[in-house]
Each structure stands twice: as structure tokens, then as C-alpha cells.
C-alpha positions in Angstrom: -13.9 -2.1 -13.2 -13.0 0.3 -16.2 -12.2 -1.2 -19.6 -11.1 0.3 -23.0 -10.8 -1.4 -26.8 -7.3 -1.9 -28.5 -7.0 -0.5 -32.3 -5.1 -1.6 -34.8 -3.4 1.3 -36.1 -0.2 1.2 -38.8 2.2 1.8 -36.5 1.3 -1.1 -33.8 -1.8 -1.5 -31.1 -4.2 2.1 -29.8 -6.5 2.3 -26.8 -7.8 5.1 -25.1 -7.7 4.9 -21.6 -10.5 5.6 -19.8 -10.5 9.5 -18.1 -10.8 8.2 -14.4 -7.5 6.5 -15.1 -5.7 9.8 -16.8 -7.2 11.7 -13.9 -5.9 9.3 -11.1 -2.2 8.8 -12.7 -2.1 12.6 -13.1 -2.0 12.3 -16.8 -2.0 15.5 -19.2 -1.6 14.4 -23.4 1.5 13.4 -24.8 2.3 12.0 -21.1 4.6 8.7 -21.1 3.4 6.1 -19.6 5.4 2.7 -18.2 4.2 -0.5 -18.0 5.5 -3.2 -15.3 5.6 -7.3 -15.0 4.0 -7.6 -12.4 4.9 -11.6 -12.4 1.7 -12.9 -12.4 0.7 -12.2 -15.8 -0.7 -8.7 -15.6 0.8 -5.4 -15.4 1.0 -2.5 -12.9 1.1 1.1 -15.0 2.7 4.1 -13.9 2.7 7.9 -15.2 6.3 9.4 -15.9 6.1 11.3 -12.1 5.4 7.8 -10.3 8.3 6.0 -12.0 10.7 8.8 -10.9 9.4 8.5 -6.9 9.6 4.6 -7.1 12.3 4.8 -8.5 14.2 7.3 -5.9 12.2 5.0 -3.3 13.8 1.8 -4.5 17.5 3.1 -6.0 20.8 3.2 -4.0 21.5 6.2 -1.8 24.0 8.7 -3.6 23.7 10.4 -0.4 26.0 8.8 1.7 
């Protein structure tokens, strides 16, 4: 299990997210990240490149 703090900063709420997890998602800095319901009170988290594929996987065919 990996973990990380939250911050209060001026602007709103900081972590820093652990480098296995930036290395797994693909991550580089200044990379958006998007955060999901999952429905049962957690959330699923998803670099910028993984929401685009689901998101191709999961929208209507233009195609045809």
C-alpha cells in the first residue's frame, strides 16, 4: 500500500504522489490528472493518456 500527506496550501489541498504511482500512470510534471466516483466512496485516478483510451473505449462510434 503507498500513502502520501495532504497540505494545506493558499490555493486549496497539495500531496505529492508517491513516484511508483507517477511511474505506473506514465506521469511527467505538470501532467493532468482525473479523478473518478468510483460509487463506493473511493476514487479510481487516471493520467491525461488513460482518460483519452477509456474514453475512445467507452464513446459512440463516429465511424459508422
Amino acid at each position: 500500500m503507498l500513502s502520501s500527506r495532504v497540505q494545506v496550501e493558499s490555493a486549496g489541498w497539495l500531496t505529492v504522489i508517491p513516484v511508483e504511482v507517477s511511474r505506473r500512470l506514465g506521469l511527467t510534471p505538470g501532467a493532468e490528472l482525473f479523478w473518478e466516483d468510483d460509487g463506493s466512496g473511493g476514487f479510481r485516478v487516471f493520467s491525461a493518456d488513460q482518460k483519452n483510451r477509456r474514453d475512445r473505449a467507452d464513446g459512440p462510434d463516429l465511424a459508422g
